[in-house]
C-alpha positions in Angstrom: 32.1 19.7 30.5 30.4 16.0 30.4 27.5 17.5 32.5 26.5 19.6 29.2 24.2 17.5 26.0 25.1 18.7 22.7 21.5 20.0 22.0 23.0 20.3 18.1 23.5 16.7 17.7 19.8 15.9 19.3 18.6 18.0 17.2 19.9 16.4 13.9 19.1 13.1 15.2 15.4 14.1 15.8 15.7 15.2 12.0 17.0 11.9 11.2 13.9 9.5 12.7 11.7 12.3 11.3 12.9 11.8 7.9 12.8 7.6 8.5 9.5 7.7 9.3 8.2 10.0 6.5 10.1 7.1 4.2 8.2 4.2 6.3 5.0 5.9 5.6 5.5 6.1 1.7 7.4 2.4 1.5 4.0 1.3 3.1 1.9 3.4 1.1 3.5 1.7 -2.2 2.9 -1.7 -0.6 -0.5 -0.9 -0.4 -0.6 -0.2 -4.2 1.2 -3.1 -5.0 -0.3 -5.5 -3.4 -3.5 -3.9 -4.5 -2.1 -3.7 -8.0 -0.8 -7.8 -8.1 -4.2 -8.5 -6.4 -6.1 -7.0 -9.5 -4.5 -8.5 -12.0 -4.4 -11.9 -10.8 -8.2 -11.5 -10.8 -7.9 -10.5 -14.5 -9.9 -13.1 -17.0 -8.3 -13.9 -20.6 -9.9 -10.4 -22.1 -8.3 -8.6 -19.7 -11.8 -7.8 -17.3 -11.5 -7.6 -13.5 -14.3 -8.4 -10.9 -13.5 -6.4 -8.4 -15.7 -7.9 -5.8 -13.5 -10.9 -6.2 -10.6 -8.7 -6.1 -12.4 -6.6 -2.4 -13.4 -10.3 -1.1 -10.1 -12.0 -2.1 -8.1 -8.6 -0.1 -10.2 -9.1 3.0 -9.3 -12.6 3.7 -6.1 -12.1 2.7 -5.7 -8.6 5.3 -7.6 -10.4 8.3 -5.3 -13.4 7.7 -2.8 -13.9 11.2 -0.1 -14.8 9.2 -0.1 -12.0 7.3 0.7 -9.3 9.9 2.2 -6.8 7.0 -1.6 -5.7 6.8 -4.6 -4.3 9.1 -7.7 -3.7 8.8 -6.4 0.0 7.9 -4.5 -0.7 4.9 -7.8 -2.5 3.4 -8.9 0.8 1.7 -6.0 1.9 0.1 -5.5 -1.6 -1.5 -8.8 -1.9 -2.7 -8.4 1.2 -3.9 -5.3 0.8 -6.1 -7.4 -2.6 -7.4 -10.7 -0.3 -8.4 -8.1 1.9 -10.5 -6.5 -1.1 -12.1 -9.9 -2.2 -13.1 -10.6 1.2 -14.2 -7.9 2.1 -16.4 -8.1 -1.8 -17.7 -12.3 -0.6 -18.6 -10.9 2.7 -20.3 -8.0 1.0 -22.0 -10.8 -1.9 -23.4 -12.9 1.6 -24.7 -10.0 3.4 -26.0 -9.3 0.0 -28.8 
């Protein structure tokens, strides 16, 4: 009877890393936003504008930075991209008073 795997239990432990690694992704997905998010706003000035070539220049030094390994070149565009809607909805909120 030892000779035999229990193909059930394999099964629900390939289930298990599957489901890990679906979190993983999103936790770093929201990491990008934050730190794209914190990025923007420490670039904000006292009315509440954000220059988000500051915000792209200061998120590529900090990305290709060796003691930052939490970020690669590859998580560049998504952070940029939560700063450029920070700035955005920071533009339509300054419209909208």
């Amino acid at each position: 009877m030892g000779r035999y795997r229990d193909f059930s239990r394999m099964e629900s432990q390939r289930d298990v890393h599957a489901q890990l690694n679906a979190m993983a992704d999103q936790i770093t997905g929201l990491k990008h936003i934050v730190i794209g998010l914190l990025t923007a706003v420490g670039h904000m000035d006292n009315a509440g504008k954000i220059d988000i070539a500051k915000v792209h220049d200061h998120l590529g030094k900090f990305i290709r930075d060796p003691k930052h390994p939490a970020l690669s070149d590859g998580d560049l565009p998504q952070a940029m991209w939560s700063a450029q809607l920070v700035r955005d909805l920071g533009l339509q909120a300054a419209k909208d008073v």
